[in-house]
BABA-379935 format. One line per field, with one value per residue: residue in three letters; x, y, z of N, C-alpha, C in turn. Coordinates in pm, whole numbers, plus 50000, padded with zeros to 5 digits. Example, Ala and Ser with C-alpha at 12.3 -4.5 7.8 and 13.67 -1.06 7.14 Angstrom:
aa <- [ALA,SER]
npx <- [51319,51285]
npy <- [49431,49775]
npz <- [50780,50708]
capx <- [51230,51367]
capy <- [49550,49894]
capz <- [50780,50714]
cpx <- [51320,51290]
cpy <- [49670,50003]
cpz <- [50780,50787]
END
This chain:
aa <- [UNK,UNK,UNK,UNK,UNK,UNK,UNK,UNK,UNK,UNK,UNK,UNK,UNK,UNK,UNK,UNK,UNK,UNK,UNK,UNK,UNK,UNK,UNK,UNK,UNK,UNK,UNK,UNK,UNK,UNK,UNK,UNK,UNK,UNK,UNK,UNK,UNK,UNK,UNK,UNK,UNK,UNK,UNK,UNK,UNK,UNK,UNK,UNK,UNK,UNK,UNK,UNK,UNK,UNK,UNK,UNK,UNK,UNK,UNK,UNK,UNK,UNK,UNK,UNK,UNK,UNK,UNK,UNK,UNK]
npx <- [50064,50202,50499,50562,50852,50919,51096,51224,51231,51352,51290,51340,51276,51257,51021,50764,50582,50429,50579,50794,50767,50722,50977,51104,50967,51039,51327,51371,51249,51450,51612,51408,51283,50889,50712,50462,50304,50291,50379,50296,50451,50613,50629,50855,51031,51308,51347,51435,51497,51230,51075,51002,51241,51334,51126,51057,50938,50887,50903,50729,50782,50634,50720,50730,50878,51141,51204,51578,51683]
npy <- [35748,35401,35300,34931,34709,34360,34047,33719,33459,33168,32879,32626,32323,32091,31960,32050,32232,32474,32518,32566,32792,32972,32998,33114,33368,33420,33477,33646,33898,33960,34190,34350,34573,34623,34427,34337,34144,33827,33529,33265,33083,32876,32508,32276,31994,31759,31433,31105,30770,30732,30888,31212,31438,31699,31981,32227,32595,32816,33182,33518,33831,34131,34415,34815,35077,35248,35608,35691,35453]
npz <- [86908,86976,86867,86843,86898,86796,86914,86878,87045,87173,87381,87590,87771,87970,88051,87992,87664,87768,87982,87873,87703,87880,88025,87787,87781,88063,88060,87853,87957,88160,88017,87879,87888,87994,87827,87670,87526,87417,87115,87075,86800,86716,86807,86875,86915,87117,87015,87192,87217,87149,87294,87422,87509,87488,87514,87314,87298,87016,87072,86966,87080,87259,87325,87405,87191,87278,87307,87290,87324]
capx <- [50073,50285,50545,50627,50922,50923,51189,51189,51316,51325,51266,51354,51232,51226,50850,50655,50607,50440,50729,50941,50763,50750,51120,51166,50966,51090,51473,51343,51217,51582,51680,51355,51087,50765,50635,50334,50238,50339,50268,50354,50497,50620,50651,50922,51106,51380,51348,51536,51473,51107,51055,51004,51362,51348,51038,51121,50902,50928,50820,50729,50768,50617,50746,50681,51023,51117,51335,51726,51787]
capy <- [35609,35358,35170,34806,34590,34227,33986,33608,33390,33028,32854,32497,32230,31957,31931,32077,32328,32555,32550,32601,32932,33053,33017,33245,33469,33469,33489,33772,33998,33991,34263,34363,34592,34608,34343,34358,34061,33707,33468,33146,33033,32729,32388,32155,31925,31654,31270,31047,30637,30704,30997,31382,31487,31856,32081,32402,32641,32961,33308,33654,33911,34232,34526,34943,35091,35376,35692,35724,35272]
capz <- [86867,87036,86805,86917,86850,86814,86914,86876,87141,87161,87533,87640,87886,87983,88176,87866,87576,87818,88061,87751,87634,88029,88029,87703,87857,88198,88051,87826,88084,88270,87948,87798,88034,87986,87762,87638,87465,87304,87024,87034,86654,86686,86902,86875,87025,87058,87060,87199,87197,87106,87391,87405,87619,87527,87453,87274,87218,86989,87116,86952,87261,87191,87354,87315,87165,87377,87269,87346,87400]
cpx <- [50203,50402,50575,50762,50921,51053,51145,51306,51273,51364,51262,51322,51231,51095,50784,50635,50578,50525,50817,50901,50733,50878,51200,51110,51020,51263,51441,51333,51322,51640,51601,51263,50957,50681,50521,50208,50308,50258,50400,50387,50522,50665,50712,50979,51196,51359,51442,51475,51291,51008,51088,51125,51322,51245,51100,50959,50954,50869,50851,50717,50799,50661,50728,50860,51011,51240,51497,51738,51820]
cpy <- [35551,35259,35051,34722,34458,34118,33833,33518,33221,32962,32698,32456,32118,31857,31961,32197,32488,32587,32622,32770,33002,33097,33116,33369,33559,33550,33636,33904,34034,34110,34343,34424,34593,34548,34354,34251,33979,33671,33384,33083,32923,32664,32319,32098,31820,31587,31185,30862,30655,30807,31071,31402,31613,31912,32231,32431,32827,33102,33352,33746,34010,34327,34728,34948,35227,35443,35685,35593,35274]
cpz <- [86922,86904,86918,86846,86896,86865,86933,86972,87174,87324,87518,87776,87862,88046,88026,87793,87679,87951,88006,87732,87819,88058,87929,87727,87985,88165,87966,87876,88145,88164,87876,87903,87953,87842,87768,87635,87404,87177,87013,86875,86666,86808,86850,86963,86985,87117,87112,87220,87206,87256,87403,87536,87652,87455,87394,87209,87147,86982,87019,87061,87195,87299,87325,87318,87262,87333,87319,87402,87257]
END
């Protein structure tokens, strides 16, 4: 049996939510190997004079744990 650990990472853009959660993935991956699997939790974002500036969204990024890290 494989354990997994979870980590939650939050991803910004400015193009759109799925930009945003590409970017917490992509930045993830530079410290984290072999990912498994996401889950998107939450979408927000900030307004500014009545328009979306910054998308965020917030990952779960599943990983297997691996002996001796």
């Amino acid at each position: 049996m494989t354990a997994v650990k979870i980590v939650t990472v939050l991803g910004t853009s400015t193009e759109s939510w799925d930009h945003a959660a590409q970017e917490a993935v992509s930045k993830a991956s530079e410290s984290i190997r072999d990912i498994h699997g996401v889950e998107i939790t939450d979408m927000t974002a900030d307004v500014e004079d009545g328009r979306i500036t910054t998308f965020k969204t917030t990952v779960d990024i599943a990983f297997p744990v691996r002996e001796g890290i």
